[in-house]
PDB file of N, CA, C, O and CB in Angstrom:
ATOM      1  N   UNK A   1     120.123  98.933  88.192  1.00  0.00           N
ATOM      2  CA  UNK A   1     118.837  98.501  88.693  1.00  0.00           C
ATOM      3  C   UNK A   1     118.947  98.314  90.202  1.00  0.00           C
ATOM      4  O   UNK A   1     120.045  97.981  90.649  1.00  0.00           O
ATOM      5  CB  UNK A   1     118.372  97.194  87.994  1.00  0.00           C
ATOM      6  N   UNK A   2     117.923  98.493  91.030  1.00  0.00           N
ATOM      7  CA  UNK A   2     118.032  98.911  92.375  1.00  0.00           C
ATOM      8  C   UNK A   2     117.629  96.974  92.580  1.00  0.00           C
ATOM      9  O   UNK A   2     117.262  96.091  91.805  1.00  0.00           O
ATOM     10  CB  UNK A   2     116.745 100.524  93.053  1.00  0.00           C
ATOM     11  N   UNK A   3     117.940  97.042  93.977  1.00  0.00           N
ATOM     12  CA  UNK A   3     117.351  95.653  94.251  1.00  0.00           C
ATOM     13  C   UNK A   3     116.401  95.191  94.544  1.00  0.00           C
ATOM     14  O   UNK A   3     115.860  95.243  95.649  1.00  0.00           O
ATOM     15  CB  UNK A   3     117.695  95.166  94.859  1.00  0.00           C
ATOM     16  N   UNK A   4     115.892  94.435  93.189  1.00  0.00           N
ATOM     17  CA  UNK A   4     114.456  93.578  93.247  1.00  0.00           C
ATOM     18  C   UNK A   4     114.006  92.336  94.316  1.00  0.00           C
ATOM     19  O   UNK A   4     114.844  91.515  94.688  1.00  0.00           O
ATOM     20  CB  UNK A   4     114.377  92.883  91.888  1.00  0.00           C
ATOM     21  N   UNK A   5     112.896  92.296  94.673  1.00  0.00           N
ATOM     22  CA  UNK A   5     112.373  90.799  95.405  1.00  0.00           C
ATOM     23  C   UNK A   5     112.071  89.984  94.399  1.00  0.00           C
ATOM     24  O   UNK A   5     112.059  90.351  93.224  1.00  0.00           O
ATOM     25  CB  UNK A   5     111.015  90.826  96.379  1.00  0.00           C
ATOM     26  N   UNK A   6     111.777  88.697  94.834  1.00  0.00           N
ATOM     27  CA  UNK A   6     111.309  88.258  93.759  1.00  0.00           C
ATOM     28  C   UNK A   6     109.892  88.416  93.519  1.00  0.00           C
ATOM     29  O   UNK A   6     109.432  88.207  92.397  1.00  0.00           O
ATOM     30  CB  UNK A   6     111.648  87.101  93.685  1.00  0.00           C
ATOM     31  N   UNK A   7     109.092  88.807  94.593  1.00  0.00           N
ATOM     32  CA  UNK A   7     107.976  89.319  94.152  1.00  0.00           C
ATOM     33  C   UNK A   7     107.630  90.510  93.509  1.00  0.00           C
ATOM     34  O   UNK A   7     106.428  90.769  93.450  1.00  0.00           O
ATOM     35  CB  UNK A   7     107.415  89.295  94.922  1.00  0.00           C
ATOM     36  N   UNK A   8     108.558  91.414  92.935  1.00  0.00           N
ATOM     37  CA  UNK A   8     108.595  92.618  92.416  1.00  0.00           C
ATOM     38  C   UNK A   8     108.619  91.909  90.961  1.00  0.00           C
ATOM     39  O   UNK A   8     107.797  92.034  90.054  1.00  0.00           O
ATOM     40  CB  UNK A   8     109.838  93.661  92.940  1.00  0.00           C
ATOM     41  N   UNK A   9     109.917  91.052  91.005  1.00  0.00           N
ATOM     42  CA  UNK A   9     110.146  90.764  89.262  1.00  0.00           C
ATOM     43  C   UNK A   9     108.661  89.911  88.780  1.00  0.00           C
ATOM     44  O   UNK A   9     107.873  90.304  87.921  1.00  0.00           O
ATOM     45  CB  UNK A   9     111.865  89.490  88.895  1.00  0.00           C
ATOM     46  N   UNK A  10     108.577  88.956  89.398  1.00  0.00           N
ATOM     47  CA  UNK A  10     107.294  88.457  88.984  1.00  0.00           C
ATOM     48  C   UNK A  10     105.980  89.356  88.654  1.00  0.00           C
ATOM     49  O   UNK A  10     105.261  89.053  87.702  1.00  0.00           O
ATOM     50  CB  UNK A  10     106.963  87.617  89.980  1.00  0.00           C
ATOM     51  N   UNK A  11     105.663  90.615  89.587  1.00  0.00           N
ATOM     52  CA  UNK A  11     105.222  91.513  89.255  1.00  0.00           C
ATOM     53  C   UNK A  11     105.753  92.076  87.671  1.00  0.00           C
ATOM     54  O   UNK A  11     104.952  92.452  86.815  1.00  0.00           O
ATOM     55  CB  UNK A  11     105.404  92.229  90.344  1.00  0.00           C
ATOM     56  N   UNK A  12     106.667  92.061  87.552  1.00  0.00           N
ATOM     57  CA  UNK A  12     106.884  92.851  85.947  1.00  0.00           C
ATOM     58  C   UNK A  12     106.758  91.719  84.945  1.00  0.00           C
ATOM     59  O   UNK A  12     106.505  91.966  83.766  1.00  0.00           O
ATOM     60  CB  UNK A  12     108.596  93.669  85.663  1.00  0.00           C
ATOM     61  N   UNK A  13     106.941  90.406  85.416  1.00  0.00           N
ATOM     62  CA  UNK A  13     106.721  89.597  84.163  1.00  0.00           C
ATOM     63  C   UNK A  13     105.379  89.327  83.877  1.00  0.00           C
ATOM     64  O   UNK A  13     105.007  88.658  82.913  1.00  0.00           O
ATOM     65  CB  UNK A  13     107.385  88.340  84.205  1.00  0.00           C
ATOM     66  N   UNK A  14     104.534  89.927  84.845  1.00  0.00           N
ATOM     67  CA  UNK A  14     102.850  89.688  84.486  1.00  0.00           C
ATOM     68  C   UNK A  14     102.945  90.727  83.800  1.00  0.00           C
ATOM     69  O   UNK A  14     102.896  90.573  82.579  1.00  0.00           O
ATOM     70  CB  UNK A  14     101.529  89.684  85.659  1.00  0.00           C
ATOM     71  N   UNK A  15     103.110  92.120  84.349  1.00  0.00           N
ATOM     72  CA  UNK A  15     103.154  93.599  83.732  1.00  0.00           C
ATOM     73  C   UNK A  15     103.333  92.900  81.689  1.00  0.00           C
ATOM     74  O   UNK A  15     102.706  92.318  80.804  1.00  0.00           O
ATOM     75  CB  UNK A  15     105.095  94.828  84.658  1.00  0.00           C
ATOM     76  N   UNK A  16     104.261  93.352  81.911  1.00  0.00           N
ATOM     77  CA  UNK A  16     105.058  92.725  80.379  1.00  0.00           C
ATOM     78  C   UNK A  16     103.794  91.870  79.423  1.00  0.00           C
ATOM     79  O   UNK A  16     103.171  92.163  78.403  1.00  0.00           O
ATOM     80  CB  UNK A  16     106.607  91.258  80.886  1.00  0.00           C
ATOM     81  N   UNK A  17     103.808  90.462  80.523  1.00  0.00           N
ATOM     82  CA  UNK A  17     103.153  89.821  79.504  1.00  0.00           C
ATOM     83  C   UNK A  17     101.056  90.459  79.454  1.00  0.00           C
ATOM     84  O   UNK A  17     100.273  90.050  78.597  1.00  0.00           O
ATOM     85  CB  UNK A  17     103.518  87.885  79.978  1.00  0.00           C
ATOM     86  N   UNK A  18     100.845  90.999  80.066  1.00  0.00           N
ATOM     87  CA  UNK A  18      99.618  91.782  79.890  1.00  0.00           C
ATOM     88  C   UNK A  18      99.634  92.306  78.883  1.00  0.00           C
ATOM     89  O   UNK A  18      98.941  92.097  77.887  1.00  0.00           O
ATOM     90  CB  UNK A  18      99.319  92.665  80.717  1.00  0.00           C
ATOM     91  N   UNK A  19     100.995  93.552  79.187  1.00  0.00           N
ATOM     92  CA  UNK A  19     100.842  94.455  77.718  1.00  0.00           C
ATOM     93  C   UNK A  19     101.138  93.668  76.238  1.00  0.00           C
ATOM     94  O   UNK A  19     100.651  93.915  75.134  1.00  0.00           O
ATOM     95  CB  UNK A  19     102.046  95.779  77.770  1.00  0.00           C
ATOM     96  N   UNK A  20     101.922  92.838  76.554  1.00  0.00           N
ATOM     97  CA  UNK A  20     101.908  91.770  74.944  1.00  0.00           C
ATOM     98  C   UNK A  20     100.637  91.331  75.108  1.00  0.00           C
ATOM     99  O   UNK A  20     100.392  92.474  75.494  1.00  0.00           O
ATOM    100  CB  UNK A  20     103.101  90.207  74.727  1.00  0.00           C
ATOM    101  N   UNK A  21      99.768  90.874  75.176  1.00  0.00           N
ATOM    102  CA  UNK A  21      98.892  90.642  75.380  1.00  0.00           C
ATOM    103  C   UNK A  21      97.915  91.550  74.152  1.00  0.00           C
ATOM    104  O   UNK A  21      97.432  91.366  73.035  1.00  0.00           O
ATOM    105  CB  UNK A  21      98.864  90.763  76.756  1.00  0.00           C
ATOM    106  N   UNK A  22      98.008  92.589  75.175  1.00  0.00           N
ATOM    107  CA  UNK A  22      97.054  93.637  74.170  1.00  0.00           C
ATOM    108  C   UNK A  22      97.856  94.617  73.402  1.00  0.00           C
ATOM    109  O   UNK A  22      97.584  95.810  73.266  1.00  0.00           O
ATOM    110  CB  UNK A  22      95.973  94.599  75.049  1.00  0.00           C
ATOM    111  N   UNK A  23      98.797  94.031  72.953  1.00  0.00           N
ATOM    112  CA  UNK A  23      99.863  94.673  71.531  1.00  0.00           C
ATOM    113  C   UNK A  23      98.954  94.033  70.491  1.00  0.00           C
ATOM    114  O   UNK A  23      98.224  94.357  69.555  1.00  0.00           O
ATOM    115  CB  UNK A  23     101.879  93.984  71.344  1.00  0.00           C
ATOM    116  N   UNK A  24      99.526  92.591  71.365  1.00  0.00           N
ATOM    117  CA  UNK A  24      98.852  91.886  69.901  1.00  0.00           C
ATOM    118  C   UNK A  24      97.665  91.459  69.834  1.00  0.00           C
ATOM    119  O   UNK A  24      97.578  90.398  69.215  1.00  0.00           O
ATOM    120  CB  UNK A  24      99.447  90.730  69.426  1.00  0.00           C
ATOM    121  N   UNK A  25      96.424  91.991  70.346  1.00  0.00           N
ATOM    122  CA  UNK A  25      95.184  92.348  70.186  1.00  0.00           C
ATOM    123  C   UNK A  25      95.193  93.656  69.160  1.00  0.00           C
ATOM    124  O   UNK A  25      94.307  94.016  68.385  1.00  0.00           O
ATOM    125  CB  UNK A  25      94.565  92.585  71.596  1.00  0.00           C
ATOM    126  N   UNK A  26      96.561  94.274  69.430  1.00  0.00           N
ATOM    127  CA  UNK A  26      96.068  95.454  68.625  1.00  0.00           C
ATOM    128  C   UNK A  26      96.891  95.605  67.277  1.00  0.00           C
ATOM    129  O   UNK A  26      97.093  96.580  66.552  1.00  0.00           O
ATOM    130  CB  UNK A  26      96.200  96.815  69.507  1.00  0.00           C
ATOM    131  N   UNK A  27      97.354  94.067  67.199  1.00  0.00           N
ATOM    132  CA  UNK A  27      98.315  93.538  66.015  1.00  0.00           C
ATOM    133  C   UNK A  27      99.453  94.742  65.357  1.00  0.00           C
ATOM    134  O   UNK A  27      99.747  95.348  64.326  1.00  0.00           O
ATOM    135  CB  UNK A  27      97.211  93.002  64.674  1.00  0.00           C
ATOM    136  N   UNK A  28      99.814  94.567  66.779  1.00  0.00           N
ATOM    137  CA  UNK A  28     101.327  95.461  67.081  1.00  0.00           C
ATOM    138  C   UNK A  28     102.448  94.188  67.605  1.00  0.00           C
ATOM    139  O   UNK A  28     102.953  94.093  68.724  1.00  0.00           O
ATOM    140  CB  UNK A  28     101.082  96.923  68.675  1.00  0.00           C
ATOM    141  N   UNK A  29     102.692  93.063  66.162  1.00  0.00           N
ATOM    142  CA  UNK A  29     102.993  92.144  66.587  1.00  0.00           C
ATOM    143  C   UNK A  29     104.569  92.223  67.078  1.00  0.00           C
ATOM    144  O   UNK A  29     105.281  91.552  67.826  1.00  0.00           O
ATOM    145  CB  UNK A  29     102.594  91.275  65.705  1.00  0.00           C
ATOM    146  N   UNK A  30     104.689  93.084  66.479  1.00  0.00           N
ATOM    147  CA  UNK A  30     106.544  92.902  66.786  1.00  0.00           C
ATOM    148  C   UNK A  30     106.914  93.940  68.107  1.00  0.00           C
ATOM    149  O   UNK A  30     107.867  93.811  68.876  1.00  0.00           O
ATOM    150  CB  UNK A  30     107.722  93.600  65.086  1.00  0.00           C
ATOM    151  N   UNK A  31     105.948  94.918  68.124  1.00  0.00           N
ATOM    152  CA  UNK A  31     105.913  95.170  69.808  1.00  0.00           C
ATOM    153  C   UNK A  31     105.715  93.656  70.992  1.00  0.00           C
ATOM    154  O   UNK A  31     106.441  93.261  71.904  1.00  0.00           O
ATOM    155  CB  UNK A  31     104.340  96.301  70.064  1.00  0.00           C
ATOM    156  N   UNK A  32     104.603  93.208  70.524  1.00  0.00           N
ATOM    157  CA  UNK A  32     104.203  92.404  71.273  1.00  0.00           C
ATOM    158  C   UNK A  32     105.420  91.264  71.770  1.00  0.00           C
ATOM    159  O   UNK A  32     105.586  91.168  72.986  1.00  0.00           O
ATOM    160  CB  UNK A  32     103.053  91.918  70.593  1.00  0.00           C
ATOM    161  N   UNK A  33     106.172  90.502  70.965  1.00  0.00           N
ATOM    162  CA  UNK A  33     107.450  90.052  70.907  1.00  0.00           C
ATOM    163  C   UNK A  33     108.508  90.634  71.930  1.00  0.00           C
ATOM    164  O   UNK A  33     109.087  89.987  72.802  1.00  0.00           O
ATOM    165  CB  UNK A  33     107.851  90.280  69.610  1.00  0.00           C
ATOM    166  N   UNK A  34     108.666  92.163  71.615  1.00  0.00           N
ATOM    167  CA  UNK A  34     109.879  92.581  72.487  1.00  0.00           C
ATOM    168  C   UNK A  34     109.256  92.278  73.650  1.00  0.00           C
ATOM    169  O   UNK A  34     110.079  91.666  74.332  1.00  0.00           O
ATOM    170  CB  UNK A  34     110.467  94.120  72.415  1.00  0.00           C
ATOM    171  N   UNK A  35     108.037  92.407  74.343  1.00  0.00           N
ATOM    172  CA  UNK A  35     107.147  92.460  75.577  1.00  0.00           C
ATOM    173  C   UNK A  35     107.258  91.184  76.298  1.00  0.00           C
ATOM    174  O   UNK A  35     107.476  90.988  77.493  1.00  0.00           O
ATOM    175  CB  UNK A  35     105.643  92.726  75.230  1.00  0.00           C
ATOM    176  N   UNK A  36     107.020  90.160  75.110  1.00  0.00           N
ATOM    177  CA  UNK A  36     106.760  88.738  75.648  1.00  0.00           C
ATOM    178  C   UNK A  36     108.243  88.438  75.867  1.00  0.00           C
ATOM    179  O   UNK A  36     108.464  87.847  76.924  1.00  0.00           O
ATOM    180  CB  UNK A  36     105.899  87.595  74.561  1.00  0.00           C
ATOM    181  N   UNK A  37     109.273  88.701  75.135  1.00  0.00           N
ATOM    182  CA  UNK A  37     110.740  88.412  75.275  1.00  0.00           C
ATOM    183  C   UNK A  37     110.831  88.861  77.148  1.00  0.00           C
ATOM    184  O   UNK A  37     111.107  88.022  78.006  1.00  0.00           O
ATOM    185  CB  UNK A  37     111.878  89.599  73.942  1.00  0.00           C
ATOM    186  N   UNK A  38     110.537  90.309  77.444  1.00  0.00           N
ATOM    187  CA  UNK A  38     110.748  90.701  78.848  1.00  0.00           C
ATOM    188  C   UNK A  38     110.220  90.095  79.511  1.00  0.00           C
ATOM    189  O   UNK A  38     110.833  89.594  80.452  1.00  0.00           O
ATOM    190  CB  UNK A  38     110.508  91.765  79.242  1.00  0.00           C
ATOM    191  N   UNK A  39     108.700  89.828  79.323  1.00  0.00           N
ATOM    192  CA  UNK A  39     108.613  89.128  80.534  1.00  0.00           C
ATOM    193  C   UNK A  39     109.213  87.630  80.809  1.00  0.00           C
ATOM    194  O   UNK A  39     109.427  87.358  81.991  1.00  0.00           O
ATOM    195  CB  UNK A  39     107.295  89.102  80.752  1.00  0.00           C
ATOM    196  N   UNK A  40     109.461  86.780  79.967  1.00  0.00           N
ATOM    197  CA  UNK A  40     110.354  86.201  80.065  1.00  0.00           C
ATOM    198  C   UNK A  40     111.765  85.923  80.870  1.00  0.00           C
ATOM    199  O   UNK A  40     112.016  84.991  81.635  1.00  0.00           O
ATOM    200  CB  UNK A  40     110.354  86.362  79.353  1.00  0.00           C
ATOM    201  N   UNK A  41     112.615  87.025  80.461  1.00  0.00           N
ATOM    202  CA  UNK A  41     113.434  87.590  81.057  1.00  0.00           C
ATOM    203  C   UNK A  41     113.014  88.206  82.633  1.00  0.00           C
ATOM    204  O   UNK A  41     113.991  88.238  83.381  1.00  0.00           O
ATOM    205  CB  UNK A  41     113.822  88.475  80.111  1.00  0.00           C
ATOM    206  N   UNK A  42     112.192  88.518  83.025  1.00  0.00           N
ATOM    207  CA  UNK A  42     111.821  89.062  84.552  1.00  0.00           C
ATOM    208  C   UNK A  42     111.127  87.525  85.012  1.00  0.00           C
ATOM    209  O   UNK A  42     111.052  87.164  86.186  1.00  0.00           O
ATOM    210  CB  UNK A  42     110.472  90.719  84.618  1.00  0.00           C
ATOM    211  N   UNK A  43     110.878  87.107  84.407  1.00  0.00           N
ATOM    212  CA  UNK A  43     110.434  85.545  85.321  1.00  0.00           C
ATOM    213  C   UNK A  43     111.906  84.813  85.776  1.00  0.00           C
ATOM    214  O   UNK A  43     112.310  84.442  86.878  1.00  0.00           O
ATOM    215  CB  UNK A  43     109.410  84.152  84.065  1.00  0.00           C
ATOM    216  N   UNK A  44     112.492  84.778  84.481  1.00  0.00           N
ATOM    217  CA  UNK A  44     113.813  83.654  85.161  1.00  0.00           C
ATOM    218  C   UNK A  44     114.667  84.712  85.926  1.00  0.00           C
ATOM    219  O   UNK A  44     115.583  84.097  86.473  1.00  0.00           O
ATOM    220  CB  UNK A  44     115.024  82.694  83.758  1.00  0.00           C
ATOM    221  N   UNK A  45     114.771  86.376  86.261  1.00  0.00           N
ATOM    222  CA  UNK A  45     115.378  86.911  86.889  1.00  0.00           C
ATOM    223  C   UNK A  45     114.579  86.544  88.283  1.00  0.00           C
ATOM    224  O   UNK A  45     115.313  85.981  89.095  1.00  0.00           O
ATOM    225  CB  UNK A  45     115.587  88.199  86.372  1.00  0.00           C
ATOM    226  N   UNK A  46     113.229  86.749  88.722  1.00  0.00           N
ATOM    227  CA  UNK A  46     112.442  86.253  89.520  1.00  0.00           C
ATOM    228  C   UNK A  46     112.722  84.887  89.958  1.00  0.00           C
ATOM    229  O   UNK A  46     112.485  84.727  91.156  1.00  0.00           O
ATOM    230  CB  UNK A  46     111.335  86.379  89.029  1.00  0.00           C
ATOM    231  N   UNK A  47     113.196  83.758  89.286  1.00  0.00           N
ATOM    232  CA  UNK A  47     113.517  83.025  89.803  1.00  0.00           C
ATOM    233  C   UNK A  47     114.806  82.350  90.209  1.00  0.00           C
ATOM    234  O   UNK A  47     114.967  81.253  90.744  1.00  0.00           O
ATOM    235  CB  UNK A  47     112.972  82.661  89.453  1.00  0.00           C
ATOM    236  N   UNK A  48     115.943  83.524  89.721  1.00  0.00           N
ATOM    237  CA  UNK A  48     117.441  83.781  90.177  1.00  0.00           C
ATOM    238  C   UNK A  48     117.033  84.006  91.794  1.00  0.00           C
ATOM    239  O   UNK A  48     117.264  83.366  92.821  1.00  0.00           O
ATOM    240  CB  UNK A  48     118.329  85.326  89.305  1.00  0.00           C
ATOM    241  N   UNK A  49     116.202  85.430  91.441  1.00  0.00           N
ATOM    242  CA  UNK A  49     116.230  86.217  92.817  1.00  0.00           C
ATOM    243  C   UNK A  49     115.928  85.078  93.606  1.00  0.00           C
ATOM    244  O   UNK A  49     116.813  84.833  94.426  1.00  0.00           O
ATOM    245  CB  UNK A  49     115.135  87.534  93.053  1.00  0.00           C
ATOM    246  N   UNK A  50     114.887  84.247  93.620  1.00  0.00           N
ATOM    247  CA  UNK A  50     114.211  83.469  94.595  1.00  0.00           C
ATOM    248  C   UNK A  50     115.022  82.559  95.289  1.00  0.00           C
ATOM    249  O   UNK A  50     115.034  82.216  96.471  1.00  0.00           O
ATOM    250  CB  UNK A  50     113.185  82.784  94.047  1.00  0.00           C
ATOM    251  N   UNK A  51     115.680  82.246  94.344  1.00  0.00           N
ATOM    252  CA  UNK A  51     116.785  81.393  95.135  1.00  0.00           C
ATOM    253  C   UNK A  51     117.323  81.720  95.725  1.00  0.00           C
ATOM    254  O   UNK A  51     117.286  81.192  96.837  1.00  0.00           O
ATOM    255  CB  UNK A  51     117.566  80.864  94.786  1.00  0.00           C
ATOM    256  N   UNK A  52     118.211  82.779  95.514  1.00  0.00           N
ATOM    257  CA  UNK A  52     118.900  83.797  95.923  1.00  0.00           C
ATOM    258  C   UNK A  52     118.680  83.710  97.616  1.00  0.00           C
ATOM    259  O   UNK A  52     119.363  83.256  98.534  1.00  0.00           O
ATOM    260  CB  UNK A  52     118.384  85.154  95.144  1.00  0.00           C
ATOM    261  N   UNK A  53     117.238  84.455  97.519  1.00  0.00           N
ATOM    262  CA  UNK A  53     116.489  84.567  98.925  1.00  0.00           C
ATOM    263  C   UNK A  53     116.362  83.272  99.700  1.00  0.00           C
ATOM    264  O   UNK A  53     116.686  83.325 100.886  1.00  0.00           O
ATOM    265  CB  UNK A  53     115.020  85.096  98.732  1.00  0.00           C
ATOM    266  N   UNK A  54     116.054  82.432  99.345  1.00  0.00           N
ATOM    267  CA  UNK A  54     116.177  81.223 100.309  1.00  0.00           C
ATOM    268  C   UNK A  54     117.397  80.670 100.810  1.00  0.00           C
ATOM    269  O   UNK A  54     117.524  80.476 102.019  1.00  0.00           O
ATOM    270  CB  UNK A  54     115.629  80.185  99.764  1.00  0.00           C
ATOM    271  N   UNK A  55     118.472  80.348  99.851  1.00  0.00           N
ATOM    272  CA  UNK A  55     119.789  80.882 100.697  1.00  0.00           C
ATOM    273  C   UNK A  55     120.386  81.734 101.455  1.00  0.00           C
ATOM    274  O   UNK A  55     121.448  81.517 102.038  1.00  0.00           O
ATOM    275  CB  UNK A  55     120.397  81.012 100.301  1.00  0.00           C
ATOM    276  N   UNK A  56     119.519  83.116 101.510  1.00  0.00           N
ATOM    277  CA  UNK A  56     120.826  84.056 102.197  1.00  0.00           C
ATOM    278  C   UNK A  56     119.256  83.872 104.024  1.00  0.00           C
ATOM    279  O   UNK A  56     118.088  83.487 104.068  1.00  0.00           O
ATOM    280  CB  UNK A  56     121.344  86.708 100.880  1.00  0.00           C
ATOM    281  N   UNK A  57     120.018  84.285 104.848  1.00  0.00           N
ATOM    282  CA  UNK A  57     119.420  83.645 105.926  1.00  0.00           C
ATOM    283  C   UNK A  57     118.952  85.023 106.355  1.00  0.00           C
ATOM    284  O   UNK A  57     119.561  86.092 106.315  1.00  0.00           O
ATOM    285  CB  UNK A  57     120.360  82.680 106.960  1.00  0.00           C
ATOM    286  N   UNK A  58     117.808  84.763 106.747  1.00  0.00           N
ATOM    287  CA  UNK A  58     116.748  85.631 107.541  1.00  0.00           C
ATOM    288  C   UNK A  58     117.218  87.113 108.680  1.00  0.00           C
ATOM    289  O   UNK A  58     117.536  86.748 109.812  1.00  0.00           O
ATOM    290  CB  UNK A  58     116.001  84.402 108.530  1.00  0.00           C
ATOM    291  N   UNK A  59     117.255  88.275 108.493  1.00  0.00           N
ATOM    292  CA  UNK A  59     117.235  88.826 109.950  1.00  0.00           C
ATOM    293  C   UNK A  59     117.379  88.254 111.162  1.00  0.00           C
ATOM    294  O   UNK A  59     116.295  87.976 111.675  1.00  0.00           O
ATOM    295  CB  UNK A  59     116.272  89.311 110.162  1.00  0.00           C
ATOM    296  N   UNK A  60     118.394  87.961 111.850  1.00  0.00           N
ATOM    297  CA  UNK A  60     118.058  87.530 113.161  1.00  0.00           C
ATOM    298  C   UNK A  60     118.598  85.710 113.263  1.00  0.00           C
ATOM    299  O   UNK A  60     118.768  84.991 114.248  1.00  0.00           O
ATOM    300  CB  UNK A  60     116.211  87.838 113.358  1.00  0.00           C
ATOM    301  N   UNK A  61     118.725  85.479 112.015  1.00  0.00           N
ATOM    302  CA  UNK A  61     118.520  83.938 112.089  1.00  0.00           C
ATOM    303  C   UNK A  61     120.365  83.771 111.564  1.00  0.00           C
ATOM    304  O   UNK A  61     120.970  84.621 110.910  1.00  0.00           O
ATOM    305  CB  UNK A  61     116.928  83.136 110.738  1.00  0.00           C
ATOM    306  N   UNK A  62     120.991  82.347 112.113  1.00  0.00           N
ATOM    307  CA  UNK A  62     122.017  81.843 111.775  1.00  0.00           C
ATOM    308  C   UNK A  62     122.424  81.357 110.095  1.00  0.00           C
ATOM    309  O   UNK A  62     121.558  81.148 109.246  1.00  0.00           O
ATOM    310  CB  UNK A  62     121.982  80.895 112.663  1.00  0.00           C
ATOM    311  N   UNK A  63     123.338  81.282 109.941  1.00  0.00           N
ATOM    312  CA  UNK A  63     123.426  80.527 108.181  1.00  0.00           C
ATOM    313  C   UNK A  63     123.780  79.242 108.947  1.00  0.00           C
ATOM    314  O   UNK A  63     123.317  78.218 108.445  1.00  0.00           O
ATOM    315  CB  UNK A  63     124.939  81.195 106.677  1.00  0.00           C
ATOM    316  N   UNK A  64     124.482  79.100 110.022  1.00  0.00           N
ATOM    317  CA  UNK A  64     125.056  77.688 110.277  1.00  0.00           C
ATOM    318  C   UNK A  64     124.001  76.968 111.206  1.00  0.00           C
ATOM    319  O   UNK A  64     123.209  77.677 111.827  1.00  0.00           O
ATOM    320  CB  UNK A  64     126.610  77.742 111.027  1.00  0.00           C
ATOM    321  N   UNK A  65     123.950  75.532 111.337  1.00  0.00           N
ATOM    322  CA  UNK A  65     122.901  75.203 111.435  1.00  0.00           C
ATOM    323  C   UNK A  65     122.741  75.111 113.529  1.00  0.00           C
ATOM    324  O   UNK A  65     123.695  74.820 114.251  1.00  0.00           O
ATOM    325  CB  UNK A  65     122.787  73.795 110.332  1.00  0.00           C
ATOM    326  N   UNK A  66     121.863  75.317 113.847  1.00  0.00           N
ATOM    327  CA  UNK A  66     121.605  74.940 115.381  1.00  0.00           C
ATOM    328  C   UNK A  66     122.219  73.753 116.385  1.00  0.00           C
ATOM    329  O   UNK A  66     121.643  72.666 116.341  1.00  0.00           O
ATOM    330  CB  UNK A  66     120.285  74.666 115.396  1.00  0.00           C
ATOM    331  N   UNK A  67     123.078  73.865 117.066  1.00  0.00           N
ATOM    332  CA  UNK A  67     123.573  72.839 117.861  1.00  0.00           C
ATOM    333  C   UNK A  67     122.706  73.180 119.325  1.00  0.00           C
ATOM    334  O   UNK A  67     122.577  74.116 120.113  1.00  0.00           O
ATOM    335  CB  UNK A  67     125.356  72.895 117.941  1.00  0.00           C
ATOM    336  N   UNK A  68     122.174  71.685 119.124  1.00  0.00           N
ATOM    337  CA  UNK A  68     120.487  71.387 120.255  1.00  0.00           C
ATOM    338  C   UNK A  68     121.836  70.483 121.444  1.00  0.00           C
ATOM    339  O   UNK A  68     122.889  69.902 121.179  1.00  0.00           O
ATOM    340  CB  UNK A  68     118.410  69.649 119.132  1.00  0.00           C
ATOM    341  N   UNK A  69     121.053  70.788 122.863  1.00  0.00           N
ATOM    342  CA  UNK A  69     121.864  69.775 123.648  1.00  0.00           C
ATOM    343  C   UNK A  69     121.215  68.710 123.694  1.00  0.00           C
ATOM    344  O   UNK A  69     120.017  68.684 123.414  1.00  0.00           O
ATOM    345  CB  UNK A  69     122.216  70.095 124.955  1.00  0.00           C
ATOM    346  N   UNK A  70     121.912  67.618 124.066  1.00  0.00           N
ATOM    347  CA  UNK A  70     121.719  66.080 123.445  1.00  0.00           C
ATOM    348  C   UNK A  70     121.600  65.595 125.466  1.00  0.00           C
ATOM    349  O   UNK A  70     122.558  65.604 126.239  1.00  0.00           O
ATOM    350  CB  UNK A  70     123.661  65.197 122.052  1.00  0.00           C
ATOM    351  N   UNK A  71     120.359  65.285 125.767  1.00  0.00           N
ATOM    352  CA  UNK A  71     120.260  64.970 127.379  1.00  0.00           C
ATOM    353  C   UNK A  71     120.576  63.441 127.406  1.00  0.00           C
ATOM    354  O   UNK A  71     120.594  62.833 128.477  1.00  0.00           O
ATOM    355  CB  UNK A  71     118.602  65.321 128.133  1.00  0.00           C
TER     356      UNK A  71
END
């Protein structure tokens, strides 16, 4: 799998849970299940990633923190 944002995975856990959605409108229940299982699974990957991202530090920006001069 190539590397996701976390706004991509969250994107697939709506995806997912849409189509369960209308599985089981169309009482395709045990489809609907594997669907709802994924999106599941792409939310808490979405919220691996997220973290992920707030730890690793910005383009341009330091991981260690700013030493300000003290007048």
């Amino acid at each position: 799998m190539s590397h996701l944002t976390s706004q991509q995975a969250l994107q697939f856990a709506a995806d997912y849970a849409r189509i369960a959605e209308q599985m089981r409108a169309a009482d395709f229940h045990m489809r609907a299940g594997v669907y709802e299982t994924a999106s599941r699974a792409a939310f808490l990957k979405a919220h691996v990633i997220a973290k992920d991202e707030e730890m690793r530090p910005v383009l341009g920006e330091s991981s260690r923190r700013k030493a300000y001069a003290v007048a």
